[in-house]
PDB file of N, CA, C and O in Angstrom:
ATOM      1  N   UNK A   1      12.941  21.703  50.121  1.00  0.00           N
ATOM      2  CA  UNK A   1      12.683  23.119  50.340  1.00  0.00           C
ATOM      3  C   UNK A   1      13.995  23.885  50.532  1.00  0.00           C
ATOM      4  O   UNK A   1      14.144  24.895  49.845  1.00  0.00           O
ATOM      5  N   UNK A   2      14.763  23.601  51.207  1.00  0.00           N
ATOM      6  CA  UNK A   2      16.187  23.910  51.395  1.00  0.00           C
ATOM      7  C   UNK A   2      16.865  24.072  50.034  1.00  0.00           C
ATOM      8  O   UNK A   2      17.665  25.006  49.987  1.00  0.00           O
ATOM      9  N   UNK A   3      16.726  23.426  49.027  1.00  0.00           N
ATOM     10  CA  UNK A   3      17.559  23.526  48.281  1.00  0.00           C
ATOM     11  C   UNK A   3      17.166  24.866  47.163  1.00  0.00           C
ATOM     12  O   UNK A   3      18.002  25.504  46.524  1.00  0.00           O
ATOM     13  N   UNK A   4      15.619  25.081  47.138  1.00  0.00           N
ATOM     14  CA  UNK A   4      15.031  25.886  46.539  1.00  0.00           C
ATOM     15  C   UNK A   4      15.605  27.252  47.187  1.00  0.00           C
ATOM     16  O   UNK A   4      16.006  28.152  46.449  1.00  0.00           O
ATOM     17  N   UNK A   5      15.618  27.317  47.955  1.00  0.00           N
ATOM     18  CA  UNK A   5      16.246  28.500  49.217  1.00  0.00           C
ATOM     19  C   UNK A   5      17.476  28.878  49.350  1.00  0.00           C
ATOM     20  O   UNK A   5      17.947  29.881  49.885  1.00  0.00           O
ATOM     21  N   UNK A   6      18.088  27.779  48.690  1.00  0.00           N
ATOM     22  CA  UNK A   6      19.613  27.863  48.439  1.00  0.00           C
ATOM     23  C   UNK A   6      19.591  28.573  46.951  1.00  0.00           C
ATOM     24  O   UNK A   6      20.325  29.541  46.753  1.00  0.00           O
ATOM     25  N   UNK A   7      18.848  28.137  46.050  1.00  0.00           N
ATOM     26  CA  UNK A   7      18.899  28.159  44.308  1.00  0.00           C
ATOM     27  C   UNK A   7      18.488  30.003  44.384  1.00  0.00           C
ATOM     28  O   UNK A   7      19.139  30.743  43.647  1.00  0.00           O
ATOM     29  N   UNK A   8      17.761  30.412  45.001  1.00  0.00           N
ATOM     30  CA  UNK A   8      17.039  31.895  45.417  1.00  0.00           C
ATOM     31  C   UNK A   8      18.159  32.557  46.057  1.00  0.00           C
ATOM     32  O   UNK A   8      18.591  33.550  45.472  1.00  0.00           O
ATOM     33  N   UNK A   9      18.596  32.283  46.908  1.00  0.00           N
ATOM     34  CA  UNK A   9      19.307  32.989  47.043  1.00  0.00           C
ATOM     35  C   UNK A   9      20.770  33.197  46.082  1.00  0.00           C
ATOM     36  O   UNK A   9      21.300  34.273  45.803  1.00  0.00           O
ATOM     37  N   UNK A  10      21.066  32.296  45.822  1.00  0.00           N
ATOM     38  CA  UNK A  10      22.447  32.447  45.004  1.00  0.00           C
ATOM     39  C   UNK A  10      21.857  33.512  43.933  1.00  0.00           C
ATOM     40  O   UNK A  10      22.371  34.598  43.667  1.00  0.00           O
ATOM     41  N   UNK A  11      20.464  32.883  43.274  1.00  0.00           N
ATOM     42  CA  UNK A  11      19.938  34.298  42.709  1.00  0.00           C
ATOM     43  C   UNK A  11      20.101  35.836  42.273  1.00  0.00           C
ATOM     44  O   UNK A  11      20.483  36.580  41.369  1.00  0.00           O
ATOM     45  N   UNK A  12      19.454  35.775  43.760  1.00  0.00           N
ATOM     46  CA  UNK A  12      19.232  37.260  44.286  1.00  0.00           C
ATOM     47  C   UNK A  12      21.195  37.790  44.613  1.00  0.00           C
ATOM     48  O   UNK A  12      21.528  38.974  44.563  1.00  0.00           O
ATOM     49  N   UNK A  13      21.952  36.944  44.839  1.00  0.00           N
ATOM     50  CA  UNK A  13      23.221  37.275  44.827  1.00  0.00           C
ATOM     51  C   UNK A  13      23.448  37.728  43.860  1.00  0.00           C
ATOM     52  O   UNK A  13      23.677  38.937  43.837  1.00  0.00           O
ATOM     53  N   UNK A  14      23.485  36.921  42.581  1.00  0.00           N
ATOM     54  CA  UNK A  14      23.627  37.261  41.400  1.00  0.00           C
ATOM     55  C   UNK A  14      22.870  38.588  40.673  1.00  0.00           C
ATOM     56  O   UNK A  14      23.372  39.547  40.086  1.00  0.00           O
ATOM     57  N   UNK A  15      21.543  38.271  40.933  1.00  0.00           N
ATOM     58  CA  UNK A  15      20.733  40.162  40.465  1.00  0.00           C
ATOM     59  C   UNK A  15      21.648  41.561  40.845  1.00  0.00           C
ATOM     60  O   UNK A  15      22.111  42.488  40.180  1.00  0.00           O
ATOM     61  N   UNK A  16      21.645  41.119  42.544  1.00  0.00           N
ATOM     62  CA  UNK A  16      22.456  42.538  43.180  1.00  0.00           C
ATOM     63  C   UNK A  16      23.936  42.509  42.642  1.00  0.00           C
ATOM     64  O   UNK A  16      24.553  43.560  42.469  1.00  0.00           O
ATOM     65  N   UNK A  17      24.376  41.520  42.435  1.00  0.00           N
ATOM     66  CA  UNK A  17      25.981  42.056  41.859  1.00  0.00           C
ATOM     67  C   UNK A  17      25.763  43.020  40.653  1.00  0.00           C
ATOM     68  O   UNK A  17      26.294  44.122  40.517  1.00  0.00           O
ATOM     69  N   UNK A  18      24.688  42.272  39.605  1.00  0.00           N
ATOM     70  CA  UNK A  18      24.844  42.936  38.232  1.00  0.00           C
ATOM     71  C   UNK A  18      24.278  44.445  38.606  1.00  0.00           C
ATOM     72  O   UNK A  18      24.802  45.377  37.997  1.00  0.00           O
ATOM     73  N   UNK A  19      23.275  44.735  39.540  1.00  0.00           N
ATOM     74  CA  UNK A  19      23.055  45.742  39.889  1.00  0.00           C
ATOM     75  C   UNK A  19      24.070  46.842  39.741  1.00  0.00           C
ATOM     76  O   UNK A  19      24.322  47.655  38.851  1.00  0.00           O
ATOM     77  N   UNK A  20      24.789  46.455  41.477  1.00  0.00           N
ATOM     78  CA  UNK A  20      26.023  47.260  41.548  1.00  0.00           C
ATOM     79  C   UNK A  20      26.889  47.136  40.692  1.00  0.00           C
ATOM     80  O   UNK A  20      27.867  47.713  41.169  1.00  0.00           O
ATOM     81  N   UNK A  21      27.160  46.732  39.689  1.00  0.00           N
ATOM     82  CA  UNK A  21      28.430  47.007  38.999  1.00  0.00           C
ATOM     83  C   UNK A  21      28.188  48.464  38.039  1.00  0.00           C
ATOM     84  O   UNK A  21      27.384  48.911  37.222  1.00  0.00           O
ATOM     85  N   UNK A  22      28.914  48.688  38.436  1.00  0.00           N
ATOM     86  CA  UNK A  22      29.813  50.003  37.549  1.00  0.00           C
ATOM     87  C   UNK A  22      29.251  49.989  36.174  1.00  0.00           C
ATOM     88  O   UNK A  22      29.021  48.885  35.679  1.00  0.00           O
ATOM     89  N   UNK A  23      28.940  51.301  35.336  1.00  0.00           N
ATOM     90  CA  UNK A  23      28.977  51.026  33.666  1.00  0.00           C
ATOM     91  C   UNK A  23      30.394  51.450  33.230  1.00  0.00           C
ATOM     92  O   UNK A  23      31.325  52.067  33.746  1.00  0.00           O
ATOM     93  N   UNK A  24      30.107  50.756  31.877  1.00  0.00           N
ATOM     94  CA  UNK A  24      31.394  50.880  31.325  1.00  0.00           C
ATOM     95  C   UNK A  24      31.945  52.370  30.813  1.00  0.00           C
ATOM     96  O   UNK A  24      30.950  53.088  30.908  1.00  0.00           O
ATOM     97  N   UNK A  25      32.971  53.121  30.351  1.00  0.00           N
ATOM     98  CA  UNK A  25      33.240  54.244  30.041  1.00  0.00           C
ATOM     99  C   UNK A  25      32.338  54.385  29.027  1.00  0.00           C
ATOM    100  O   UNK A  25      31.535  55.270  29.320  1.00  0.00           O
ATOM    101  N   UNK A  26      32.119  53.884  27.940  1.00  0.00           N
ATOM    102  CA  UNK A  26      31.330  53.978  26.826  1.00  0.00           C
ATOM    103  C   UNK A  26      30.078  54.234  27.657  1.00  0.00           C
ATOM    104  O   UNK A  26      30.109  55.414  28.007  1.00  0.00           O
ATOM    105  N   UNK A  27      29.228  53.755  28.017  1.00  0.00           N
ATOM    106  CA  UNK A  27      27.690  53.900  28.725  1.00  0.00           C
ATOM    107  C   UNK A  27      27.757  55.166  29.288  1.00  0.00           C
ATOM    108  O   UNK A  27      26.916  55.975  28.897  1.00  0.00           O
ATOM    109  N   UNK A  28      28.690  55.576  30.243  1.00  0.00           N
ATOM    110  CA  UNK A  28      28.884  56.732  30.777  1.00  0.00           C
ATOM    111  C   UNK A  28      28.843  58.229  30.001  1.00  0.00           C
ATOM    112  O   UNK A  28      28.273  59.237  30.420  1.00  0.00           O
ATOM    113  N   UNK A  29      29.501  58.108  28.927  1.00  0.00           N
ATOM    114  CA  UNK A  29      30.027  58.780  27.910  1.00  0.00           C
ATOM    115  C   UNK A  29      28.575  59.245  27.247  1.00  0.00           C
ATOM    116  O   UNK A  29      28.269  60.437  27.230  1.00  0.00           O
ATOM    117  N   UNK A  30      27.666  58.173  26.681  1.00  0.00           N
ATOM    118  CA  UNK A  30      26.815  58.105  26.567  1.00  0.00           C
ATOM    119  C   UNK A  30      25.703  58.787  26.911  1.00  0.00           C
ATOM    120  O   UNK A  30      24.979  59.525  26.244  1.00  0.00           O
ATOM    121  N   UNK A  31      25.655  58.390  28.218  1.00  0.00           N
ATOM    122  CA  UNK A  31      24.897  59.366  29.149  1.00  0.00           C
ATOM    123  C   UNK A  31      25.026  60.680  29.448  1.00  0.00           C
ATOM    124  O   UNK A  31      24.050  61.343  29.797  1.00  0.00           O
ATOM    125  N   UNK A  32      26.235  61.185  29.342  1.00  0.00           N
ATOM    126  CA  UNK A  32      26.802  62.345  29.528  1.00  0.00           C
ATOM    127  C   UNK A  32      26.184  63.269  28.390  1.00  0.00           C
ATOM    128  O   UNK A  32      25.889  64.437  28.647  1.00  0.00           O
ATOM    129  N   UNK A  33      25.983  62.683  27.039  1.00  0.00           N
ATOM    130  CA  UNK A  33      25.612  63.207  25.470  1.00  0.00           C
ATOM    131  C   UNK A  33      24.531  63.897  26.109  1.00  0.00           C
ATOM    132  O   UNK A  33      24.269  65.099  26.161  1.00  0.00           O
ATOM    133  N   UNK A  34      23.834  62.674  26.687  1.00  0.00           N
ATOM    134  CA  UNK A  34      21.964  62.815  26.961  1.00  0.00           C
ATOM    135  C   UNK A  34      21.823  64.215  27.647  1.00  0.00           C
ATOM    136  O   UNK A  34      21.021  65.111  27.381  1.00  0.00           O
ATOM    137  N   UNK A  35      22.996  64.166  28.783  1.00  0.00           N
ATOM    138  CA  UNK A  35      22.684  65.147  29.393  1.00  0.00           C
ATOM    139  C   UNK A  35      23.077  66.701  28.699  1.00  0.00           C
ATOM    140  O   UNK A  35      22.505  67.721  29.082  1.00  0.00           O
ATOM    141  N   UNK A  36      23.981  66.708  27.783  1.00  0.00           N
ATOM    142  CA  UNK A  36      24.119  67.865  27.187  1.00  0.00           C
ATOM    143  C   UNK A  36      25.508  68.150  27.353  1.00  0.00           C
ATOM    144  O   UNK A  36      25.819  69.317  27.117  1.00  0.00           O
ATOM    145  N   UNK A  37      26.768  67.079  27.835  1.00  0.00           N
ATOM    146  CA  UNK A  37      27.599  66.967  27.773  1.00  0.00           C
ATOM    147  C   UNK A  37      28.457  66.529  26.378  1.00  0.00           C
ATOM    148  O   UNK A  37      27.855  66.005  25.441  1.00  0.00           O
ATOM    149  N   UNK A  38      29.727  66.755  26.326  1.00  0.00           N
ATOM    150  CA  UNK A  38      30.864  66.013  25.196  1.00  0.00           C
ATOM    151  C   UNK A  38      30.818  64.359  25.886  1.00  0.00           C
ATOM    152  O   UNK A  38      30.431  63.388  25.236  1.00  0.00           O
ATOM    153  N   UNK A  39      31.190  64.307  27.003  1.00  0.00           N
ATOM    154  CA  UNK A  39      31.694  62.989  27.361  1.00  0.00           C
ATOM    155  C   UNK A  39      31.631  63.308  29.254  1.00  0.00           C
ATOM    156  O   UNK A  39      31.420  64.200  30.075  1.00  0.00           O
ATOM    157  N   UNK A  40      32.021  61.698  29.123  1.00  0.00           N
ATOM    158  CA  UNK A  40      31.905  61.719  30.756  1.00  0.00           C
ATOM    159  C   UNK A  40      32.579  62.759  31.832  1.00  0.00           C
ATOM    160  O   UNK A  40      32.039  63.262  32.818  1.00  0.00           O
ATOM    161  N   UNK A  41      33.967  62.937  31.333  1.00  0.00           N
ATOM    162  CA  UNK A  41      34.697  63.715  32.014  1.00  0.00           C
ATOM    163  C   UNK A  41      34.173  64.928  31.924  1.00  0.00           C
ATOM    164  O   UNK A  41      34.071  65.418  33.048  1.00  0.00           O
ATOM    165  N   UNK A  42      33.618  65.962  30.686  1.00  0.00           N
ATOM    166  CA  UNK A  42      32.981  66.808  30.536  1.00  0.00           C
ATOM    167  C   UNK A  42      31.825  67.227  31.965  1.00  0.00           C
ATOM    168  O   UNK A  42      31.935  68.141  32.782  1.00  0.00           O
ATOM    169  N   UNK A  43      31.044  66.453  31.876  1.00  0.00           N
ATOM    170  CA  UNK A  43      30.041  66.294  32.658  1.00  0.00           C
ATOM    171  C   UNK A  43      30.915  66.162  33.999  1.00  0.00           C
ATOM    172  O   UNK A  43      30.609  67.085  34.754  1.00  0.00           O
ATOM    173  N   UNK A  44      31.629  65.557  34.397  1.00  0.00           N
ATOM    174  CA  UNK A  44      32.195  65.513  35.662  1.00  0.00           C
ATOM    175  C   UNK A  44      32.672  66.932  36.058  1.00  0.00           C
ATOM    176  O   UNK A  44      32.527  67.379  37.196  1.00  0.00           O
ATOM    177  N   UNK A  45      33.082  67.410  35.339  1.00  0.00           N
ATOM    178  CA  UNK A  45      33.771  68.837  35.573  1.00  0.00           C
ATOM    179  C   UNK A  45      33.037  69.818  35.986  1.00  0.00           C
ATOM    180  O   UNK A  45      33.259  70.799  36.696  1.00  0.00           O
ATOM    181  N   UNK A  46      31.761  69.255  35.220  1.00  0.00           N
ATOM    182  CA  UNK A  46      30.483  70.434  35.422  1.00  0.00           C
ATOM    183  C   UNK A  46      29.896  70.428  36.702  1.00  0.00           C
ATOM    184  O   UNK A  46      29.452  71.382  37.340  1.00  0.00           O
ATOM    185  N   UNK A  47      29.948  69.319  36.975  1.00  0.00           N
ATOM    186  CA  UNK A  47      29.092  68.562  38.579  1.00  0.00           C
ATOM    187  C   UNK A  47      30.217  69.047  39.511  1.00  0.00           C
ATOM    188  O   UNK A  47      29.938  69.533  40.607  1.00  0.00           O
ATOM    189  N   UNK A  48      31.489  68.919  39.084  1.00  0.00           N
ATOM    190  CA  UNK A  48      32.388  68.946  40.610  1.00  0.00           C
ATOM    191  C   UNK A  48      33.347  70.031  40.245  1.00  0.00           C
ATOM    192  O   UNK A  48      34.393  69.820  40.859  1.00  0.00           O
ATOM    193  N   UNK A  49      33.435  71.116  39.497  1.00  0.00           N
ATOM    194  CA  UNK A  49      33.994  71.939  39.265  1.00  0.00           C
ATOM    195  C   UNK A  49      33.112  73.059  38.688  1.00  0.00           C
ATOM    196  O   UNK A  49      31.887  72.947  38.706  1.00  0.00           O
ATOM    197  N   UNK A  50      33.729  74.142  38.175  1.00  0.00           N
ATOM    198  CA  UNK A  50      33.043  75.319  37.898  1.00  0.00           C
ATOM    199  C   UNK A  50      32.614  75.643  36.136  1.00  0.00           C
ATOM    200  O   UNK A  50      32.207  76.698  35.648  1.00  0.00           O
ATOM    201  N   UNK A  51      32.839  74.535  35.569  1.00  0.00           N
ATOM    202  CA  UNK A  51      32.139  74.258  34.030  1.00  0.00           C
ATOM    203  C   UNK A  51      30.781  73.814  33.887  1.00  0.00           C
ATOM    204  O   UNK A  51      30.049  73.258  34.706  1.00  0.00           O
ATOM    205  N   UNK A  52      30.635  74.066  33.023  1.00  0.00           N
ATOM    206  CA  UNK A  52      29.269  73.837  33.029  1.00  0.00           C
ATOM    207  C   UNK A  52      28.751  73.489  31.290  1.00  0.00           C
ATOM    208  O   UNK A  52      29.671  73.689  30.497  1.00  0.00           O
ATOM    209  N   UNK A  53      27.335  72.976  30.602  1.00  0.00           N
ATOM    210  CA  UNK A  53      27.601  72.688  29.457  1.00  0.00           C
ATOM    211  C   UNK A  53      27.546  73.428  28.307  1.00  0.00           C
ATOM    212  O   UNK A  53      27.411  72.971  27.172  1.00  0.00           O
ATOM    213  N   UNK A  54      27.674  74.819  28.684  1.00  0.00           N
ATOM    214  CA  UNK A  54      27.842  76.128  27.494  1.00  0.00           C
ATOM    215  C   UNK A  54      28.833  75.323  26.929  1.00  0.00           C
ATOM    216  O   UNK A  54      28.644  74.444  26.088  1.00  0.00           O
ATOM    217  N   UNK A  55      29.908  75.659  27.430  1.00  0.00           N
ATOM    218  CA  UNK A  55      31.157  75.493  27.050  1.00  0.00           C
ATOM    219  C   UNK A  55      31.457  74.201  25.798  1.00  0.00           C
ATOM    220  O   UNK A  55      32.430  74.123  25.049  1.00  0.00           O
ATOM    221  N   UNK A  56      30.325  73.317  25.884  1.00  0.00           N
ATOM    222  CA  UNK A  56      30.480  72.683  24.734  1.00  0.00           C
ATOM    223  C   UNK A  56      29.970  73.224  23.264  1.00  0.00           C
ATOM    224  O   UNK A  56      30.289  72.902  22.120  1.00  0.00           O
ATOM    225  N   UNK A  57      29.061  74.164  23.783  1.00  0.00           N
ATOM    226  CA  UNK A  57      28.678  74.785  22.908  1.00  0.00           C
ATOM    227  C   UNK A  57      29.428  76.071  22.142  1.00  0.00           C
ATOM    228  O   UNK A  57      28.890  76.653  21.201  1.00  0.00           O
ATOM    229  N   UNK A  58      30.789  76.449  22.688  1.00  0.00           N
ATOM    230  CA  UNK A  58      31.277  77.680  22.438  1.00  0.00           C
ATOM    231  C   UNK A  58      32.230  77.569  20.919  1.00  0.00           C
ATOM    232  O   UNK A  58      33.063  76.713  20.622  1.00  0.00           O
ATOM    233  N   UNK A  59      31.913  78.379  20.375  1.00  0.00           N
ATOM    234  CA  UNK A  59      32.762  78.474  19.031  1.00  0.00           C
ATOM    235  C   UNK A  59      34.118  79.163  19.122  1.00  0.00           C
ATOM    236  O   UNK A  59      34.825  79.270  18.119  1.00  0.00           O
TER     237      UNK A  59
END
């Protein structure tokens, strides 16, 4: 039984790491599209500065 308990947990170690890890710039970037952004940094600017996503749109 112990050892099953051991095998589970190393597990569940393993699930939550992949959890928390970070995405990569590409994934981010990605996501940023979805939202109506150019790219990640785009989107960052918008969230923590005074841009917003017209501006990708401006000719």
């Amino acid at each position: 039984m112990e050892k099953k308990h051991f095998a589970l947990k190393k597990l569940l170690e393993a699930v939550e790491k992949e959890l928390l890890k970070k995405p990569n710039r590409k994934t981010l970037d990605r996501l940023s599209l979805l939202a109506g952004f150019q790219d990640w940094d785009s989107f960052q600017d918008a969230l923590h500065g005074d841009a917003d996503a017209k501006a990708n749109y401006e000719v």
